[in-house]
N, C-alpha and C positions, 0 to 999 in steps of 0.2 A: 495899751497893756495894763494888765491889772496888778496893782499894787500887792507887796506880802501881807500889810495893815488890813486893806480891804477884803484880802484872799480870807485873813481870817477871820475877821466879823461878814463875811459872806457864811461860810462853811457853818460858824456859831450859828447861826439864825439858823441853818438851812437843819442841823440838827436837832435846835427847840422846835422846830415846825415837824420834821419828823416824831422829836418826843412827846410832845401835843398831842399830834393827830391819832398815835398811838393809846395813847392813856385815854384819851377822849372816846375813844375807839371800841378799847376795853368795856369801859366803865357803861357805856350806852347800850353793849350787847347782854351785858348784866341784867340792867335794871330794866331795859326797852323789852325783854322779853315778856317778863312776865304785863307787863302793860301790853301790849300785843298780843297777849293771846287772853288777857280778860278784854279787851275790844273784840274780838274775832269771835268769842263765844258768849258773849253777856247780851243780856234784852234791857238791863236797865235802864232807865233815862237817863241816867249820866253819863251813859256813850257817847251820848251827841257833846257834852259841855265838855267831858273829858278828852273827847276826840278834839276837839277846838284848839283844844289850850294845848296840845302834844303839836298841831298843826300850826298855831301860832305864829314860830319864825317864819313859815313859808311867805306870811306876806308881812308880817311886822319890819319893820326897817331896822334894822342891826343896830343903829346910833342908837333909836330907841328902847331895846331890849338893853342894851350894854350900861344905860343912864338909868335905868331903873334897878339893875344889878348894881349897880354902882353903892345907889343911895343904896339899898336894900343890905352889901355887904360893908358897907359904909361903917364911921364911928358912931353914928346917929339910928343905925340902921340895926334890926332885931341880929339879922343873923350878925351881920360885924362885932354889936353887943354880946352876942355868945360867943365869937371864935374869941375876943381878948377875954373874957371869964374865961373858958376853958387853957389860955394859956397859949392858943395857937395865934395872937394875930390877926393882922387885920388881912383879907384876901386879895383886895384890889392892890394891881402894880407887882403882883407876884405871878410866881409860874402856876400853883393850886388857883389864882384867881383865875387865869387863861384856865382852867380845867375845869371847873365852874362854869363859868361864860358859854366856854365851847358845849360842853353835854347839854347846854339847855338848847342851845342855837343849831346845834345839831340835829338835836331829836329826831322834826320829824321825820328825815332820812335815814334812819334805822331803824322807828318801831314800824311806820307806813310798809316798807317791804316785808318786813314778819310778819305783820298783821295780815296781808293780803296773803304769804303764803300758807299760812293759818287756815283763812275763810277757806283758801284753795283747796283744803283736802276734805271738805264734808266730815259729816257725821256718821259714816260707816264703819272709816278703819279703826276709830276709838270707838264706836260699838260690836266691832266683831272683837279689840282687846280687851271691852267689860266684859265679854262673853267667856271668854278663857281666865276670867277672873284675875285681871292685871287692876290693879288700884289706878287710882285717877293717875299718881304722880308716875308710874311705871308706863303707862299707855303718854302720860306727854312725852317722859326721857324715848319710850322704846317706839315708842309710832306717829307722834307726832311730829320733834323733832327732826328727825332722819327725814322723814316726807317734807318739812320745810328749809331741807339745806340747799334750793337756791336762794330762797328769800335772804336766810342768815347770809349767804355767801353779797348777795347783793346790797344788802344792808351794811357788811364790814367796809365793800368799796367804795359806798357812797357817803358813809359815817365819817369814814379818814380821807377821803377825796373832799369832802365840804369843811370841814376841819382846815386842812391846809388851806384852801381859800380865802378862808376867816380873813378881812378883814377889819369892818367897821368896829364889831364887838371886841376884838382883840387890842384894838387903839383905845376904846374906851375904857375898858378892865385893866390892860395891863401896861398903858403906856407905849414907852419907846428906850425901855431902859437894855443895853447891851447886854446880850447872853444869859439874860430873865427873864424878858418879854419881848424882846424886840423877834417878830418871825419875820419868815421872806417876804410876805404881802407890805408889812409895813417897810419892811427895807428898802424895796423895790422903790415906794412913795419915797422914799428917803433919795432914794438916788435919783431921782427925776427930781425932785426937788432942788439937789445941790449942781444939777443938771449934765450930772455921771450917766449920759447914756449908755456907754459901754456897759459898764456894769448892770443897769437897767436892762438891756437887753440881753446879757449871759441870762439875768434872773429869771427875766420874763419867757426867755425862749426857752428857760426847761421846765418852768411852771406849765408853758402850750404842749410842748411835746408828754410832759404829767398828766396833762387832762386829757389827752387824746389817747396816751394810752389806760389811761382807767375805764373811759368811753371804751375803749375797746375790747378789753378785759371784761367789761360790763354784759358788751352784747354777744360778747361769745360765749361767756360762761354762762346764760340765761336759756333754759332748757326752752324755754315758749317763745324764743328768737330764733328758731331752730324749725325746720321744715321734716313733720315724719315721713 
């Protein structure tokens, strides 16, 4: 049976992990936009090195993305350097440091789906809206947009479905401090650890049933998974 102590540093975690994935979530559909839609329409050569560095986590190892944010938001470290000048603090071991960590580790699972829904829609429907004389920024809001909401839709699932996952980056940035930092990923470690399988397996068994149904949210909501 599970303890009242444990019921509530369960529940704690299982909230920062929903509050996380959330803000993480936000903040990626914000700024992954418009980075996704200069990949989707640019000729530049810095698609390719920009595209790299967005694509990154996919194969970067988490320890090491999270050690280099570390030093990076560090006391030693520029930006660490600015947030105590500006008064805010140091990032690491906080919950804004998990916010941090997470949107970068996240990425490329929110701008990759915009981007490709982007490409998806050619150059016609933004040129039959130059033609009715809608401005670049009216033709993104009024026709590009709307034509890309499975990609945003798929992008929000896989933004806060790979968020909750987090673990390596999340242990490096922010610890294992109670109801700051500690989410369900590291909890779980925790309880295998102290060799609390029960609890281990309440955790694990709705993190499988979480991922299977995002999986399946994923492929039903996805119009090109779909037979006309």
């Amino acid at each position: 049976m599970l303890s009242l102590p444990n019921l509530a540093s369960d529940f704690a975690a299982i909230w920062l992990t929903f509050k996380l994935a959330t803000v993480v979530t936000l903040i990626l559909l914000l700024i992954g936009t418009p980075i996704a839609w200069w990949l989707a329409r640019t000729r530049s050569w810095w698609k390719g090195p920009v595209g790299a560095i967005v694509a990154l986590p996919i194969v970067l190892p988490p320890t090491v993305l999270g050690f280099y944010l570390l030093l990076v938001m560090g006391p030693q470290g520029a930006v660490g350097q600015f947030t105590e000048w500006a008064g805010i603090g140091l990032l690491p071991f906080t919950f804004w440091g998990l916010v941090v960590a997470s949107v970068f580790y996240s990425m490329p699972f929110v701008v990759q789906p915009i981007q490709n829904a982007f490409e998806a829609i050619g150059e016609r429907p933004l040129e039959a809206a130059a033609t009715l004389r809608a401005s670049p920024l009216d033709a993104f809001f009024s026709v590009a947009v709307p034509l890309a909401k499975p990609g945003f839709i798929t992008a929000a699932i896989l933004g806060f479905a790979h968020t909750v996952g987090e673990f390596g980056v999340v242990l490096m940035i922010g610890g294992n401090i109670p109801e700051k930092t500690r989410v369900v990923s590291v909890l779980i470690y925790d309880h295998v650890e102290a060799l609390e399988y029960t609890q281990a397996h309440w955790l694990a068994g709705g993190m499988l049933i979480f991922s299977f149904f995002v999986l399946l949210a994923l492929y039903s909501l996805n119009p090109s998974g779909k037979r006309k």
